[in-house]
Structures are given as C-alpha cells and as structure tokens.
C-alpha distance (Angstrom), angle and dihedral (degrees) to the residues before:
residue distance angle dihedral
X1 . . .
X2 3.62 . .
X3 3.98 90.8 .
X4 3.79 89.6 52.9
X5 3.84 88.5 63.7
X6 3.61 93.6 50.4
X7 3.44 95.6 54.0
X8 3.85 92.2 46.7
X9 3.91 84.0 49.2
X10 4.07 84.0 43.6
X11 4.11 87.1 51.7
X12 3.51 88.7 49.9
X13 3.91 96.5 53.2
X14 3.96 84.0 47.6
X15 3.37 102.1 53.8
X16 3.69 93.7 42.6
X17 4.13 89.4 47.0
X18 3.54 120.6 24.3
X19 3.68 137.5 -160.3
X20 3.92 100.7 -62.3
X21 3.88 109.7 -145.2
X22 3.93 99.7 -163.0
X23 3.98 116.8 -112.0
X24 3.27 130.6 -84.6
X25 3.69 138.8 121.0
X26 3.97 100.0 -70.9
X27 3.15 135.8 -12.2
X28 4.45 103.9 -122.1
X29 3.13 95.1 -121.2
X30 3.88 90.0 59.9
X31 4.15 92.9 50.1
X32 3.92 100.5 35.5
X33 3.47 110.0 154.7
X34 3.75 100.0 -149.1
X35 3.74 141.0 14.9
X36 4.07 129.5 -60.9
X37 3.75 108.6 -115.1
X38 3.98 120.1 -145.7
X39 3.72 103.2 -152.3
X40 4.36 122.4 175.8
X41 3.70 85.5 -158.3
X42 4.01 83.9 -160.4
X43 3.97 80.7 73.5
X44 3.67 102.0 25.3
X45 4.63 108.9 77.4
X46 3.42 124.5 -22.8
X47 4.44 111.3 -151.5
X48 3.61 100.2 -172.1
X49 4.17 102.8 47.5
X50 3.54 92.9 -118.4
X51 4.27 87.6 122.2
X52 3.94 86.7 -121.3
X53 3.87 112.8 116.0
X54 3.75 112.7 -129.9
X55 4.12 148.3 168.4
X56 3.48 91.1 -87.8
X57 3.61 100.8 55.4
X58 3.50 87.0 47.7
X59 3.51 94.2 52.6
X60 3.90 83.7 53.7
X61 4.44 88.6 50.8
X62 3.73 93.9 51.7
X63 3.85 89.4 97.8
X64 4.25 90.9 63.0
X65 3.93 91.8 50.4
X66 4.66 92.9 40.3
X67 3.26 115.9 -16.3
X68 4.18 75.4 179.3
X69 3.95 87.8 -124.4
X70 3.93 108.1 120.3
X71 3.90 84.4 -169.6
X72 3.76 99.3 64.8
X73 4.32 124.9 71.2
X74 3.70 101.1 -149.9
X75 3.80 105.6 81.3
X76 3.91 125.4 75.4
X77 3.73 90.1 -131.8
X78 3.77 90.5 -126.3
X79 4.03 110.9 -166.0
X80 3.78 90.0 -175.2
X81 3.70 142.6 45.2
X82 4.10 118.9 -157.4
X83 3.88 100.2 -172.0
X84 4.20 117.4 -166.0
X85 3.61 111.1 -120.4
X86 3.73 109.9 -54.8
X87 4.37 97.6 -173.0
X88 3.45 120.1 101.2
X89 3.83 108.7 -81.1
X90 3.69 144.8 179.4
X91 3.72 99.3 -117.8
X92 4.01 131.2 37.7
X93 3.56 88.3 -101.6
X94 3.89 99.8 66.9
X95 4.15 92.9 -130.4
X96 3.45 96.3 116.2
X97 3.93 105.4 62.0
X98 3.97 126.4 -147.1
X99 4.07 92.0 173.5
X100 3.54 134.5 12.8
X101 3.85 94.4 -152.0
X102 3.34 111.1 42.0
X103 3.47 137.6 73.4
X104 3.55 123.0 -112.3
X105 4.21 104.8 -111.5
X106 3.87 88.6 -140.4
X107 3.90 88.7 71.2
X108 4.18 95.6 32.2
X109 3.44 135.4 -104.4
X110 3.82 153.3 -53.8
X111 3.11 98.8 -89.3
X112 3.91 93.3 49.3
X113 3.85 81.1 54.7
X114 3.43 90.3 59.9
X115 3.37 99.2 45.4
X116 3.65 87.2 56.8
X117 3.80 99.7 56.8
X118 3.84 84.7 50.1
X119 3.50 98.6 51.7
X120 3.96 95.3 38.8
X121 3.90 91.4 51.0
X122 3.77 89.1 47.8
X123 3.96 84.6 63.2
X124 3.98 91.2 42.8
X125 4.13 84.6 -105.8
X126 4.24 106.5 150.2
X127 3.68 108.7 -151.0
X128 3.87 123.3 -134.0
X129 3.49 119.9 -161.5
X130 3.96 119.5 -154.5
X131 3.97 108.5 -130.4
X132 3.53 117.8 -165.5
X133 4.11 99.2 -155.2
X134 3.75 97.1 158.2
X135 3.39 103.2 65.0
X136 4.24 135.3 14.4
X137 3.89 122.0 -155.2
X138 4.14 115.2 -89.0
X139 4.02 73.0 -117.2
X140 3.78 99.8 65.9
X141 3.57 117.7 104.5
X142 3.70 92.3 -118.4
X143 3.72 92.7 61.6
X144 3.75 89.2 40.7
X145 3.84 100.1 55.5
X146 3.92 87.0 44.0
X147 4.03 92.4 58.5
X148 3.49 88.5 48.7
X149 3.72 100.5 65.0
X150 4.06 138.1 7.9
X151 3.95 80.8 -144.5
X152 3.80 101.1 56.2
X153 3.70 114.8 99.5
X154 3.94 100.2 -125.2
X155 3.39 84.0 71.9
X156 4.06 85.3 86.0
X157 3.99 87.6 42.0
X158 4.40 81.4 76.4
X159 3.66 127.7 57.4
X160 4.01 102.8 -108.3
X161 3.61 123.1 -165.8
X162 3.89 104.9 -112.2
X163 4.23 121.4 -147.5
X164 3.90 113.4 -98.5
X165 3.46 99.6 7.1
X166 3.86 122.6 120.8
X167 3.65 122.4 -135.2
X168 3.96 132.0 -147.0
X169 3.71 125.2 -104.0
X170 3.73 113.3 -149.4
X171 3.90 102.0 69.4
X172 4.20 125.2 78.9
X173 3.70 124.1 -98.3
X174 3.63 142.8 35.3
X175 4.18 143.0 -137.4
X176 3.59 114.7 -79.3
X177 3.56 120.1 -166.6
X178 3.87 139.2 -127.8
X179 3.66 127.1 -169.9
X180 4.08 109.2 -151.6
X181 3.17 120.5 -139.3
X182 3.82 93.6 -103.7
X183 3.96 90.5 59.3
X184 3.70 91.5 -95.4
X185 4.16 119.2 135.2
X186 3.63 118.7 -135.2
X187 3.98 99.8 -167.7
X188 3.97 104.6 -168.2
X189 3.54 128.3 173.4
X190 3.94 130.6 -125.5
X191 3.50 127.2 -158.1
X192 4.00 92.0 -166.2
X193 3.81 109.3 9.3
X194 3.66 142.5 -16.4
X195 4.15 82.6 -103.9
X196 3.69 89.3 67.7
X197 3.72 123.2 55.2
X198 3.73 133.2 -168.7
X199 3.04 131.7 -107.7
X200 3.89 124.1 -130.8
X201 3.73 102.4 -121.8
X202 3.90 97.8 -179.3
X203 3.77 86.0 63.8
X204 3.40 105.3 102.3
X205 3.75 95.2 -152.1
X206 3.99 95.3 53.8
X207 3.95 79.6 52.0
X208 3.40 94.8 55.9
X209 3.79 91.2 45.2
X210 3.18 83.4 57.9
X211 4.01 103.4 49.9
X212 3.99 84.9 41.6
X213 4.16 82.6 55.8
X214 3.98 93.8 57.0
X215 4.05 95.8 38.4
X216 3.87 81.5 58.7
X217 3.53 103.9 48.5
X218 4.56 91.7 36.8
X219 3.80 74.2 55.7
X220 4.01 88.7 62.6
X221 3.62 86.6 52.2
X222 3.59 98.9 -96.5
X223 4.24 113.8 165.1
X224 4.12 95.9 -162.9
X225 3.75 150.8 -4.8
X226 3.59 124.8 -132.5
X227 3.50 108.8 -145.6
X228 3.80 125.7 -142.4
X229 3.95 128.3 -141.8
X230 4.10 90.2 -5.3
X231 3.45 90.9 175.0
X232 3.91 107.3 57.4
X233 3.87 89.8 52.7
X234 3.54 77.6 107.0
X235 3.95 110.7 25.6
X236 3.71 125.4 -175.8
X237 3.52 92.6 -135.9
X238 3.97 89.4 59.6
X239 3.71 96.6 42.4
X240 3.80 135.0 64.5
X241 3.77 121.9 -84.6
X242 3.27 111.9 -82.9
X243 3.95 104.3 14.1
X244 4.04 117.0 136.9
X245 3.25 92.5 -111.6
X246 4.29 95.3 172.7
X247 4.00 80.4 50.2
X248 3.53 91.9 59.5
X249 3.85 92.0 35.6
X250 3.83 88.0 65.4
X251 3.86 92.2 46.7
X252 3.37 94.3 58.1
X253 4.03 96.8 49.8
X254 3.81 91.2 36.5
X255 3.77 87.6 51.3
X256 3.80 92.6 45.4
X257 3.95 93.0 49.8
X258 3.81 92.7 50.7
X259 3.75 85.1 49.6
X260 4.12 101.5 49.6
X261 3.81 81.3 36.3
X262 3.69 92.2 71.0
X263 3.75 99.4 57.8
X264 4.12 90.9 28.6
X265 3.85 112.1 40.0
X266 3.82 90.5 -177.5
X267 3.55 97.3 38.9
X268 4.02 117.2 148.1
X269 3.84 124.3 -130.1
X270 3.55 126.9 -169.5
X271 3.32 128.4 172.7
X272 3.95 129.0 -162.8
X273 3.56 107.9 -138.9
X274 3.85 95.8 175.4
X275 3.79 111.0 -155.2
X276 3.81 130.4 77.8
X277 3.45 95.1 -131.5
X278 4.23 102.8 126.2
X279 3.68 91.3 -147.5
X280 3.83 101.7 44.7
X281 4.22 85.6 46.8
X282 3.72 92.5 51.2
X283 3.97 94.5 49.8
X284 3.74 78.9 76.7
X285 4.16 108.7 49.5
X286 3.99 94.7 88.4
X287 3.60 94.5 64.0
X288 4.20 107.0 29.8
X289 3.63 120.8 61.0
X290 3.94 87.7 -141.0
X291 3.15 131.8 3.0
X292 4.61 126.0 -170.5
X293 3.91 109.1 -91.6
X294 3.82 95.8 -133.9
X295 4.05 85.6 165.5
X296 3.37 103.4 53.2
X297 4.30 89.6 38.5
X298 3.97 73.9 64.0
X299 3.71 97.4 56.9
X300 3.90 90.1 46.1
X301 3.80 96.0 48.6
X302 3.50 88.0 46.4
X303 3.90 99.0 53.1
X304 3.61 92.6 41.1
X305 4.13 88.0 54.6
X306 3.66 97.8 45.1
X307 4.07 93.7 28.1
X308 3.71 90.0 -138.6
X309 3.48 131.3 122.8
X310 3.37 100.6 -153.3
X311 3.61 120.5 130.5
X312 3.45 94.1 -2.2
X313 4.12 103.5 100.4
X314 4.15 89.5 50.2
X315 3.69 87.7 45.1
X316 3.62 98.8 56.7
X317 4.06 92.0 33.8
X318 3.84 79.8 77.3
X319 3.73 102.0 39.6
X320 3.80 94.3 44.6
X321 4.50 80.8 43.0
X322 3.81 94.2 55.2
X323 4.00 87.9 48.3
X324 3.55 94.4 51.2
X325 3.61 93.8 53.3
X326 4.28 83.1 80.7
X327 4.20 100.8 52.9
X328 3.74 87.8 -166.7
X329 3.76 96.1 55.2
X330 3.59 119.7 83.8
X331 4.27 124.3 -175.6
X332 3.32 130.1 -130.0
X333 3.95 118.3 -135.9
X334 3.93 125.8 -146.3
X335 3.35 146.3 156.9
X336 4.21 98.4 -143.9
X337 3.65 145.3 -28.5
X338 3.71 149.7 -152.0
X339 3.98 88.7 -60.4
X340 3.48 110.0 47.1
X341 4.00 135.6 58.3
X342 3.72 108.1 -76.0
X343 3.77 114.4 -97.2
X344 4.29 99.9 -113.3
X345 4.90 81.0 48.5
X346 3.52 81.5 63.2
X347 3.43 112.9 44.3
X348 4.06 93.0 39.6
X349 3.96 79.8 58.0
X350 3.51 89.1 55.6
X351 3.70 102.6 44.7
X352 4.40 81.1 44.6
X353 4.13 94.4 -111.8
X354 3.66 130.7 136.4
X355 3.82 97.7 -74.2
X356 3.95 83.5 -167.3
X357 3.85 121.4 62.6
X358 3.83 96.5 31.9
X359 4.09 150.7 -99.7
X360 3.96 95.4 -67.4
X361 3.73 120.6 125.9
X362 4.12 110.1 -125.6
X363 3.74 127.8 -167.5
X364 3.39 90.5 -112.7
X365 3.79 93.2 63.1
X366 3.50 123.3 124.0
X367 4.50 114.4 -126.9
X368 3.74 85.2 -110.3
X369 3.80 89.7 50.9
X370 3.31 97.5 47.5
X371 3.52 90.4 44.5
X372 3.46 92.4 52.9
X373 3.74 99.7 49.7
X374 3.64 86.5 61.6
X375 3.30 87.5 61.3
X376 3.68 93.1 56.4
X377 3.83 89.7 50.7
X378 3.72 92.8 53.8
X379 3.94 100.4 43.0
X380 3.71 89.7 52.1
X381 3.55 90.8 51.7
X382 4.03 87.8 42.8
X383 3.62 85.8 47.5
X384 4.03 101.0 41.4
X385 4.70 86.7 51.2
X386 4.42 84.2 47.9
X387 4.17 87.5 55.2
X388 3.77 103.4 34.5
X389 4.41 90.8 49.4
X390 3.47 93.4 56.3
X391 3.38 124.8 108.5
X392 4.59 113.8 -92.9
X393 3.96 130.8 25.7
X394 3.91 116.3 -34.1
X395 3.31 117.7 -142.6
X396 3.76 126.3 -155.8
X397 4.08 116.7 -150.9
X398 3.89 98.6 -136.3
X399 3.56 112.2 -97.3
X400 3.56 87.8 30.5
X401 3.39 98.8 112.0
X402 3.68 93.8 51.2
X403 4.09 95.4 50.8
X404 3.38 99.9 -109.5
X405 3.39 123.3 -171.8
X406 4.23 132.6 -138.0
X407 3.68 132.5 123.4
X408 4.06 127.3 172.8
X409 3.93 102.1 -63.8
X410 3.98 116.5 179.2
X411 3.56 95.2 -2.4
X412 3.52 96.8 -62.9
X413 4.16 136.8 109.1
X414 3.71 88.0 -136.5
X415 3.62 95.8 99.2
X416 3.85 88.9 53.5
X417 3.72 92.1 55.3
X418 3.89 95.7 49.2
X419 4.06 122.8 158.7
X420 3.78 117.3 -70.7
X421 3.60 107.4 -111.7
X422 3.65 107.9 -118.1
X423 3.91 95.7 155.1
X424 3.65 145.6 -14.3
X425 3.50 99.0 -94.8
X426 4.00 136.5 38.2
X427 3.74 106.7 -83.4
X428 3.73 133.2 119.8
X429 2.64 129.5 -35.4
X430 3.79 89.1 19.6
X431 4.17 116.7 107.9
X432 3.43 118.5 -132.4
X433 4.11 110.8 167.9
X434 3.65 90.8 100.2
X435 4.42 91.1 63.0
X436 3.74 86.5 69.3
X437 4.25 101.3 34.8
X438 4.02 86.4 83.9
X439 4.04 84.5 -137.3
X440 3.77 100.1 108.3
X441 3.35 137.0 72.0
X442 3.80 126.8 -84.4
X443 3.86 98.0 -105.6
X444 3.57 94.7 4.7
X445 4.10 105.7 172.5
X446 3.54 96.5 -8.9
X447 4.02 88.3 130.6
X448 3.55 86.2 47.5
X449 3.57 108.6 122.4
X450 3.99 108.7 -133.5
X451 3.45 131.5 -132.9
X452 4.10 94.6 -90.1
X453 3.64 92.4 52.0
X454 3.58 98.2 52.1
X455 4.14 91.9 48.5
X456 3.46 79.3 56.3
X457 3.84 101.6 55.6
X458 3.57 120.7 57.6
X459 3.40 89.2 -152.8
X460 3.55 106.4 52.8
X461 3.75 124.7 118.9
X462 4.15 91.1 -110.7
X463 3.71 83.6 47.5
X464 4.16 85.6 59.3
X465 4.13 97.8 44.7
X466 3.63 78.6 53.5
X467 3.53 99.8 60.2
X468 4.07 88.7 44.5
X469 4.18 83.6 52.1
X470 3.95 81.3 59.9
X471 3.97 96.1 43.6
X472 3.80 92.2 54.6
X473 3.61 93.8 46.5
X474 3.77 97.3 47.8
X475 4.01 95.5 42.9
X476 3.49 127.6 60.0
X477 3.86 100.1 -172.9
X478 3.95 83.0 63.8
X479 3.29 90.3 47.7
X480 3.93 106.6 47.3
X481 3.88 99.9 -0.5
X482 3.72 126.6 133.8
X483 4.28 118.5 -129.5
X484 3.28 125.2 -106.4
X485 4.08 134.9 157.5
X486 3.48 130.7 -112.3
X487 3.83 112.8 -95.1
X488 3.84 107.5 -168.5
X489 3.67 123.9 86.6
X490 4.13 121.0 -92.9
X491 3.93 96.2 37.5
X492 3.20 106.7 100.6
X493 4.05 134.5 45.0
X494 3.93 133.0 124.4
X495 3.68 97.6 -58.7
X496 3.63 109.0 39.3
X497 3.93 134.8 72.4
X498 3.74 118.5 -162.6
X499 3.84 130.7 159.9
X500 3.72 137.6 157.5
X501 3.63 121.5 -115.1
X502 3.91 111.6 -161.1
X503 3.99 138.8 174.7
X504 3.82 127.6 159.9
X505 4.01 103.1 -67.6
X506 3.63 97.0 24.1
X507 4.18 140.5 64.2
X508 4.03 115.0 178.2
X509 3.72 125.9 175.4
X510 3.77 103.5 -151.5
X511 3.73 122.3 -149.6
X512 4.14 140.5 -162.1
X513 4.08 115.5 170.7
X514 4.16 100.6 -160.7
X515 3.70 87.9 174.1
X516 3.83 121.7 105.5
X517 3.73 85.6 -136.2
X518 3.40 129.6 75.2
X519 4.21 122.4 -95.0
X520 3.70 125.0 -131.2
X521 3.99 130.8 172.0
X522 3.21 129.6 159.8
X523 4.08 118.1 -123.3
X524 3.37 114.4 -105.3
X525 3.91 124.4 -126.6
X526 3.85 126.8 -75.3
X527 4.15 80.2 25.5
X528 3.72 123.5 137.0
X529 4.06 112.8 -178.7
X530 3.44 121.7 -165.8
X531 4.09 113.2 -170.1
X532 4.02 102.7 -132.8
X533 3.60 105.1 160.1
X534 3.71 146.0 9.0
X535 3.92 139.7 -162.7
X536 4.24 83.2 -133.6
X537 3.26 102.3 38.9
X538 3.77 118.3 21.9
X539 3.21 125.5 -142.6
X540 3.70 121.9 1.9
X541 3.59 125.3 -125.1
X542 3.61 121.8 -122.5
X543 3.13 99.4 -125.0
X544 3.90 89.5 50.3
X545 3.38 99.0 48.6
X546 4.17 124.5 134.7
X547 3.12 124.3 -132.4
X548 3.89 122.2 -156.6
X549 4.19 118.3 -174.1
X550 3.93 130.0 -175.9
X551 4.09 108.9 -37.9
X552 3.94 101.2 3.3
X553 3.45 111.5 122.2
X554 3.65 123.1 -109.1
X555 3.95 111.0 -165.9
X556 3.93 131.5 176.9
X557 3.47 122.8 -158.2
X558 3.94 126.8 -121.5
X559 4.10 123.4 -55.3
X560 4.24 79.7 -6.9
X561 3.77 130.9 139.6
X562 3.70 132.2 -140.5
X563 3.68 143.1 177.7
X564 3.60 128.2 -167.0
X565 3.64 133.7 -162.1
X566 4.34 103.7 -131.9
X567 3.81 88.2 -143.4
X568 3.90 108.9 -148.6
C-alpha cells in the first residue's frame, strides 16, 4: 500500500513536470527529412544465403532506404529506422525476450549491431530499437529463478495473483499457474499468453532493470525506443479493482523518459498505444514524444476505399485538435504495421481481388481485372500522398512501398511479416525461411513487383513513395507544419481533400482529387500559388514551376495529388 502512494505522489510530480528534452532548435524527430522505416530484419536481407534476414544484410540495404546522396533518386531517404526486437527471444518474432542486452544470434552479433548504428548515422539514419518492457519470455532468467522457488526475490519482479484480493475486468489476460517442483504455486498473470509474463512495474527494482536496459543500449548510440503494448504496463486484469491503472501507466513511461533523458537528451520515445479510439490514444501524448495514429490511419483507409472525402476533414480536425493540445508531442502517421493485414491484403479484399499473390497485371487477366488492379495501384498511391501530408513522422511498414501483400493466415502473423521482395527469384539478399514455415499463403506476393522492377518503371508504386521521400525533404511546412483547412470558396466538396500545412517560413495548400473527374477552382484573391509537387510528376523544378494568381484556374486531374506553395 505504501508504494501505491508513492506512485500517486510520483504521478503527481509527473504531471506537474514532465520529461524535459533540453533546448535547442528542434527536436529530430520534429524536422526529419524523410520517412521512419519499420523493418523485422528477420524478413528484411539475408548476407550469408542461409534465407534468414539479418544485421548484416541490412547493413548491406542501407543504400535503398539513404544512400545519404541528395543527388541520386533511388533511395527512400529514410530519417528513421524502427527495428523489430533484436534480443534473444523465444519466438522468431523477438516479443518474448530472453536478454535485454544481447543480440539474438539468429540475426548476428554485437558487433554487427554496432556496425549498423555507425553506418546508419553516417547516412543521417536514427535508429529505434523495439523494447518489449511489459512482458519477458517464460525463458528469461528472471522468470526462471522465480519458478524455482516461492523464496527467491524475482518472484516480486512478476505480477502474482495475491489471496483475497479482487481483480478488474476490462483489461486482457489472466493468471496462469505453475506448480514448482517443491509443491509450491507460482500464480502469474499474462496479458497475451501463458508464454509471456508480466512484469511487475511498481517494483522498483524491475524499474531500474529497466532504466539500466536503455542507458546500455543509448550507450550503443541508439536515438529511440519503440515501445510495445504501452498500455497494459498496468492492466486491469493484473491490478486490484478499482486502481488507476492509465494513471500509473503514464508514471511509469514519464518516469522512464526522465530517466533515458538523462544520459540521452535527444532521446526518442514512442509508444504503441494500439487502438483507434481518439480518446484512449490521447491519454498517452503528455508522456511519449510520438505516439502511431491508428485513428487517423482509419480515416485514410477509409477514404481511399470508398474514394470519398466525406467526413474525413471534420474527423481529423479533432484528432489532429486533441494532439495539439500537448505542443511537444508530435504523431506519427501510417497505414499498418507488424500486427495487422498489410495495407495492399486489404484493399484487394475490398475491391474483391486475390488479396494473396499480389497487384500485378498477368496475361491471363480478365479487362475487369486488369482494370481493377489499376485501381489498386492508384488508391495506394492516393492512400500513401493522404498519410505522408499529414501533420508528424510517417512511417512506412517495410514492403510498403512495394505493395506487399500478407494478412493473418492459419492463425498466425507470419503472413503479415512476409519476405521483402528484393528480386524475383531466391538469391541474396532475398529471405526465404518463411517458403517452408507453412504460415503463408500459397502464392503469397508472387505478383508483387520487386524492388528491380519498380526502379525500372516510373510508374510503379515504389517509384511514387519516392517522390513523397523528395517532398518531405524539400518542404519544411510538410515536414514540421501545423493543419489547418482551406478557407476560400470551391475547395472542398465530396471528392476532394485539401488542407494547409504551415510553420514559420513556409504556407502550403495541400491537395488530393479522389474523384474520377477532373477538379477545377478558381484561386481566390490576394492568392499566389506556386506548383511544388505532384503525385505524377514529383517534384517540380524551379525553373518549371506554375504559377496560379487571383481567378486562374488551378485544376488536378482524377485520383491525383498536389501541393502548392501559397507564395506571400
């Protein structure tokens, strides 16, 4: 009881001083010149030919995401790098941790590691390392000491179920129990499976485990930490009825920050909060720097689908409002991660294509399948210019850009977290593991144009996150602007999305036609446009640039994106 006062007392001091991040101009997350990347490097390039991706071969990749060359077109100019978990781990997936700091020798070795951060900060890539804090591995040592006796004192480093004591309802998870081999019962509780324990975070020597964990890896030259599950550090179904648990929730991160803060000024954290529930998301902004914007990924994929715009400005008026309310915090738009059904599965499901082998057209195809694969190709674009003109960090689910496919097959997330498509066949640096795990589709990605091709084709849909890469980099009201809608008459309607996105040296009025028809307005008085950048052609060149004044007509072809420059 007397430890539930001091963190009350420790929530307190939180709310009423925050995480300082020490002052300078911006913080890099809030100027990033390109996209963050979410790689599983265990599916990402394999170096040796043993069809397991590792740090090596993505040492060797680091060239396609910044090859740090502002003069070359083949790189996605990625500012950040969100890595899966790298520790040693129970599963393939790394989410079930054996030990903090190591690396897991599946994926290489500390020294690779190192090499990594050195090579990635040579190309102005940040690396983000994915720490899995609620939860260790039923194979950590922890967990292993506490199963062998009631008397050992990582007992109290795992939420135990306690005699007489009622437990909330609304959280995931359970206790699971374990009989010792002396008769004892070590009841532990679970928020996803038995496999995965939880930790007790109001132990303040699993907390400073944990603080000790970051100082280690900031002192690899780590730049963030993407936390997993941040809201079941404290679960209702592991605490007492009636405890704040989201209270203690932001104690613990807050506390954490302040703590990784002190060796690592400019340290990163984001936390996944994974639910698109606005209010839920928000509970979170004062004490992550960024944090995934599962709502708003909701209003794009929804758009996209229907190719409407209805609803969609008001809706993210009040998402993007209830960020703002935290200046410090920024968000970080998406389309899909690790744990969901890849972006290009579920739009082919909706459009009632293969969602399997892939987007490419084949002889074979029917007119209306053909047809409708171009469809695919064009919402993704449409979808991929929504995302990455919102306001905060983008980040790009790898594969992504090439329209990979993968959705939950068999039960298992495999499927999701297929083989990055390198080439058309099975060499280096291409993964293959997955062919022979019998947890992805028959097929799956087949018709997935690789990397090569899509160089190749100026068209392609890499070809088009590309051209956003250069957008970002070349604009810095994309990159650190607030929103804002469009006040003059004619922009706005059922089928088109426009907004202005502002910050101290530059005004942008941001355009996405989802109409089959053509748009046309006529620029309003005391207006100066400037074309900068379009979904067909990139970026524009000076010397090429358009300029609309007051009652010209600007116009923007079908399911096509624009930005202007609102020259003063």
């Amino acid at each position: 009881m007397n430890l539930f006062f001091v963190l009350i007392v420790s929530l307190l001091v939180g709310w009423l001083s925050p995480a300082p991040l020490e002052a300078q101009d911006l913080p890099w997350w809030k100027d990033a010149a390109g996209p963050a990347y979410q790689v599983l490097v265990y599916s990402f390039a394999d170096s040796d030919g043993n069809g397991y991706g590792d740090i090596k071969g993505l040492i060797q990749a680091l060239d396609y995401l910044n090859d740090s060359n502002p003069e070359t077109h083949n790189d996605l100019n990625v500012s950040a790098l969100w890595l899966s978990p790298i520790n040693p781990a129970s599963s393939y997936h790394g989410y079930d941790v054996k030990d903090y700091k190591a690396i897991d020798p599946k994926l290489g070795t500390m020294a690779d590691f190192e090499e990594l951060v050195r090579e990635a900060h040579k190309r102005g890539i940040k690396i983000i390392l994915d720490m899995v804090f609620n939860h260790t591995s039923r194979e950590h040592p922890w967990f292993l000491e506490a199963m062998k006796s009631a008397s050992s004192p990582y007992v109290n480093y795992y939420r135990t179920k306690q005699n007489g004591v009622s437990y909330g309802a609304s959280g995931m998870g359970r206790f699971y129990k374990y009989t010792r081999p002396d008769g004892s019962v070590f009841e532990y509780f679970s928020a996803f499976w038995e496999g995965m324990p939880d930790l007790n975070l109001d132990n303040t020597d699993v907390v400073n485990e944990l603080k000790d964990i970051l100082a280690f890896w900031l002192n690899k030259g780590v730049d963030g930490f993407r936390f997993d599950a941040a809201k079941h550090a404290f679960d209702p179904n592991e605490m007492p009825s009636g405890t704040p648990t989201l209270a203690l929730n932001k104690t613990f991160w807050n506390d954490l920050r302040r703590s990784a803060r002190r060796v690592k000024p400019d340290v990163y954290f984001i936390g996944e909060v994974l639910t698109e529930n606005l209010l839920e998301v928000t509970s979170y902004t004062g004490v992550f720097d960024g944090l995934f914007d599962f709502p708003a990924a909701r209003q794009v994929i929804d758009a996209v689908r229907r190719m409407s715009a209805t609803g969609f400005i008001n809706a993210y008026q009040n998402i993007y409002g209830q960020y703002s309310k935290i200046p410090a915090f920024q968000p970080a738009p998406l389309l899909s991660n690790h744990d969901q059904d890849r972006y290009i599965s579920s739009l082919m499901t909706s459009l009632s294509l293969d969602a399997v082998k892939g987007w490419q057209i084949e002889s074979s195809d029917s007119e209306q399948v053909r047809t409708t694969k171009q469809l695919v190709l064009s919402r993704a674009k449409m979808a991929a210019s929504i995302y990455q003109t919102l306001p905060g960090l983008p980040y790009v689910y790898y594969g992504e850009e090439l329209g990979m496919t993968g959705r939950r097959y068999k039960n298992d997330d495999v499927a999701r977290r297929d083989a990055f498509r390198w080439n058309n066949d099975s060499s280096k640096p291409a993964v293959t593991w997955m062919k022979s795990s019998g947890k992805v589709e028959p097929g799956q990605n087949t018709l997935t144009p690789s990397v090569g091709d899509q160089l190749k084709d100026p068209q392609s849909l890499l070809r088009h996150y590309l051209k956003l890469s250069e957008l970002r980099q070349a604009s810095a009201a994309i990159r650190q602007g607030a929103f804002a809608t469009v006040p003059w008459a004619g922009f706005d309607g059922s089928y088109l999305l426009a907004w202005l996105r502002e910050n101290d040296n530059q005004r942008v009025l941001v355009l996405h036609n989802l109409d089959s028809l053509q748009f046309t307005a006529q620029v309003p008085q005391d207006v100066k446009l400037a074309l900068l950048w379009t979904s067909s052609q990139g970026m524009v060149p000076d010397k090429g640039r358009t300029f609309l004044t007051a009652g010209q007509t600007l116009t923007l072809d079908p399911a096509q994106s624009a930005v202007y420059e609102i020259v003063k």
